[in-house]
N, C-alpha and C positions, 0 to 999 in steps of 0.2 A: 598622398592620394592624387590621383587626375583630376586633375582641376576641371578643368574644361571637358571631360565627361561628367561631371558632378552638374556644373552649369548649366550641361546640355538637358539633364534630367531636369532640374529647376524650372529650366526656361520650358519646358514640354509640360509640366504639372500647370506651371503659371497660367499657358492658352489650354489647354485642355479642362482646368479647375477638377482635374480628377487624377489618382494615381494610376490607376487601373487603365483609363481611357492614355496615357501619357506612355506606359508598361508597352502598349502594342503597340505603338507609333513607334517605340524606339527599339523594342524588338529584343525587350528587358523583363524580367518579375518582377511583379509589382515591388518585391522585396528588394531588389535591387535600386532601383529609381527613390523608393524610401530610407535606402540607406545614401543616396546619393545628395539627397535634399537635406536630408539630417549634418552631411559631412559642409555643407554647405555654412547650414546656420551654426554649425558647431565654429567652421575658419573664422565667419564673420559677426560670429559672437551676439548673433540676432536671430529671433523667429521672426520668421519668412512668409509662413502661411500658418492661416486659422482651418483647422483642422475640424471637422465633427464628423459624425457618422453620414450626412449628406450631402453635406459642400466642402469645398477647398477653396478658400481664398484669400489673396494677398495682404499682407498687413501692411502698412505704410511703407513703413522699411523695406519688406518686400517690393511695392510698387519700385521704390526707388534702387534696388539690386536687380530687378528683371530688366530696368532698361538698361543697366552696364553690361550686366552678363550677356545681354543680346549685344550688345557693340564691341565687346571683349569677342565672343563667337565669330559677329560679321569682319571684323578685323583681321581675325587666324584665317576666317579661311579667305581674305584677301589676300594676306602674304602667302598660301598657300596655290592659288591662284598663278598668283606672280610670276612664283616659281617654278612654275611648271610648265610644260608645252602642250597649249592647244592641245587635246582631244582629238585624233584626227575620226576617230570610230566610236561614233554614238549607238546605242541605243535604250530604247525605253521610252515612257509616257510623261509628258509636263500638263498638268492639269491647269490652263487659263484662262481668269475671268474677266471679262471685259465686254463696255459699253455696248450694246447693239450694233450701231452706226459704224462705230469702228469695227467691230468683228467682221460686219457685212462688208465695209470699204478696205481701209488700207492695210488691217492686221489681216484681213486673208491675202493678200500681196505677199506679204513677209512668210508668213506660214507657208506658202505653195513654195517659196523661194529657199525655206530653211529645211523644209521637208526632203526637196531637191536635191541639198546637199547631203543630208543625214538621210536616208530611204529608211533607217530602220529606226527611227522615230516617229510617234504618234503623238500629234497636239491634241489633247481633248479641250475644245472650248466653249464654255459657256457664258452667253452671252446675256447681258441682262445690264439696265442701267441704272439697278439698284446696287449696293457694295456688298460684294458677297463674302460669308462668314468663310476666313481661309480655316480656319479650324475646323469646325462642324463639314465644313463641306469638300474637305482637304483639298483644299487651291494652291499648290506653288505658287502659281505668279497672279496678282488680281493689278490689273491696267485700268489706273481710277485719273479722271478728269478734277484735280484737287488742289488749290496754292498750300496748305497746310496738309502733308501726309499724316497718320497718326502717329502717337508717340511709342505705340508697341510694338511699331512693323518697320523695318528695314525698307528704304526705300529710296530708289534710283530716278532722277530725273530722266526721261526720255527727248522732250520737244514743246515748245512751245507752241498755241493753236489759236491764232484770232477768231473772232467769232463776228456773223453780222446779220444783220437785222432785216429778212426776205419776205418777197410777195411776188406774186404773178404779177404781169404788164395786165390781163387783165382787170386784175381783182382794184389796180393804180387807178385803172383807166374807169373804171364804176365807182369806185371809194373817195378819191383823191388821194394823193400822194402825201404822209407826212413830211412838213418841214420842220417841226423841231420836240423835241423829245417828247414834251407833256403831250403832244397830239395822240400820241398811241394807245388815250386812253380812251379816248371817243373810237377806236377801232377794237375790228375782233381778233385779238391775238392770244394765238396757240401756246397751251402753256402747258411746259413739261415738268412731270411730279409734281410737286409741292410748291413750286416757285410761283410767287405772284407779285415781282417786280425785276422790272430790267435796269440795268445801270449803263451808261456812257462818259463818255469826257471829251469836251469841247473847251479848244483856250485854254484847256489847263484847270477847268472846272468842270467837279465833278457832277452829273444830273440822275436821277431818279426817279420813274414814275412807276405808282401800279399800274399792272394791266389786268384785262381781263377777255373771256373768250367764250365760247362755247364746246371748244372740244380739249381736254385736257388727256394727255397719253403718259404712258411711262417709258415709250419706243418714240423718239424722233422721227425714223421713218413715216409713220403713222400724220406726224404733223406735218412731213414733209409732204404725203401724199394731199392732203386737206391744202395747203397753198398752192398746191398747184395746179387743185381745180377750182382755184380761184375764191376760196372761202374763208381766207384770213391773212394775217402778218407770222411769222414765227422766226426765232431768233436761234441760230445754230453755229455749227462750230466750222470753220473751215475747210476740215475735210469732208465733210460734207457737201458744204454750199458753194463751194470754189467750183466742182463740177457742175454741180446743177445753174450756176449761173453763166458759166461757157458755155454750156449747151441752149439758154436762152430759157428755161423752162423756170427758172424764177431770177429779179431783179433784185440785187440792194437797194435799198432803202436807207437814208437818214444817214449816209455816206461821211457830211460830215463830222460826225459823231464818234470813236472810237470805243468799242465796247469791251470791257475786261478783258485780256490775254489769259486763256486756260493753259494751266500749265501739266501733261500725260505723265503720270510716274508709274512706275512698276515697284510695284509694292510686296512683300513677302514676310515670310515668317525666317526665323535666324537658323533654322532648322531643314529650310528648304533650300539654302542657299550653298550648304554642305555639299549637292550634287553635283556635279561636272556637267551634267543635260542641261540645269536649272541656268546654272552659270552661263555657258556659252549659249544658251536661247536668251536671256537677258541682255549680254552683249552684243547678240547676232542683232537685237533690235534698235538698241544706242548705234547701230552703225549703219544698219536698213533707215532710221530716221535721224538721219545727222541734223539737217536742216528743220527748221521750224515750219511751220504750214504758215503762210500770211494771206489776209485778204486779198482777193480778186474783185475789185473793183471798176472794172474797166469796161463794165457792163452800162 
């Protein structure tokens, strides 16, 4: 049998938890993708999935064969890859999900710049800086701000992004200026999603305080806008705050302090990866961000 079309059904039943929902994605009857997952647990002499009339889902053993078959997949079509020459004639749709901030800043840069070279490629992106469901929502590529990617998704380091800790001169010049980390609790600091504490490291020791605030967002922009009419502290990511603090229109704060490096992955399903579009827009970007984004400090 084809292995790796058998696989490929597997791993599509796996994210989809449906045969039928799995059938059209691959462009299969459903009777085929079922005998594809049967040829499966037949090689490896294990059921795979729990079966009834309203769900599908993994059994242990499954858990643990969908994450090889996806690493057997991203692997073939690496060597596949390899082998072959650049693409010079795209086209087609990449569907990509990613944080606000970045959509609005440097990922439109790259996009204007990959679109440029490819005319007959369309980027649909959506942007949001909650994690969007690549399944349900059929995402190729989702750009997540993450140090642990998941264990179900295929996933590409891009760049590393310092992050730092901002406020208007004049909000410094009404409040006082924090000098050391616990002070930023007695301040009003902007807090994105669900987070309610910031981390630094100083000397090689690590600090943590909660904060708290009055305006809580799920878009940074939104926080970004409130500092800078003087109304709080807010802790953002480089690409972000690197311009806004050249331009003068907010100050680091607690400078010497170092706050987590976030590290940009591009993340995917093993099924998306298969494209030639998908491929060389995920590459075009490893090499649009070669360099990591570092604090601007100098403010």
């Amino acid at each position: 049998m084809d292995r790796l079309t058998a696989m490929r059904s597997f791993v599509e039943v796996a994210h989809c938890a449906s045969f039928t929902k799995a059938a059209e994605r691959l462009g299969l009857s459903r009777l085929q993708v079922s005998r594809h997952v049967n040829e499966v647990e037949q090689w490896l002499e294990q059921r795979l999935l729990h079966r009834t009339t309203r769900k599908v889902s993994l059994t242990t053993t499954g858990e643990h064969a969908l994450t090889r078959c996806e690493s057997i997949l991203h692997e073939t079509s690496q060597l596949e890859l390899s082998s072959q020459p650049q693409t010079p004639y795209l086209s087609g749709t990449v569907r990509v999900a990613a944080p606000i901030g970045l959509t609005q800043n440097i990922l439109l840069d790259a996009v204007e710049q990959f679109t440029e070279q490819h005319p007959n490629v369309v980027i649909q992106l959506f942007a949001s800086d909650s994690f969007a469901e690549l399944v349900d929502e059929r995402i190729d590529i989702a750009l997540r701000y993450t140090n642990k990617p998941a264990d179900n998704l295929i996933a590409r380091k891009l760049m590393s992004i310092d992050s730092l800790i901002c406020a208007s001169k004049n909000y410094i010049e009404k409040h006082g200026e924090p000098t050391r980390f616990d002070d930023l609790s007695n301040h009003n600091c902007f807090l994105h999603l669900e987070r309610t504490s910031w981390e630094g490291v100083k000397g090689g020791e690590p600090v943590s305080v909660n904060v708290s605030g009055n305006i809580k967002a799920n878009d940074l922009g939104v926080l970004v806008k409130a500092a800078q009419r003087d109304k709080g502290i807010v802790l953002l990511p480089c690409d972000l705050a690197n311009p806004l603090i050249e331009s003068g229109s907010l100050t680091p704060i607690l400078k010497d302090y170092a706050i987590p490096t976030s590290t940009l992955w591009a993340v995917y399903l093993s099924r998306s990866y298969q494209l030639p579009i998908v491929r060389q827009f995920i590459d075009f970007l490893a090499g649009f961000w070669s360099n990591d984004i570092k604090a601007d400090t100098s403010n």
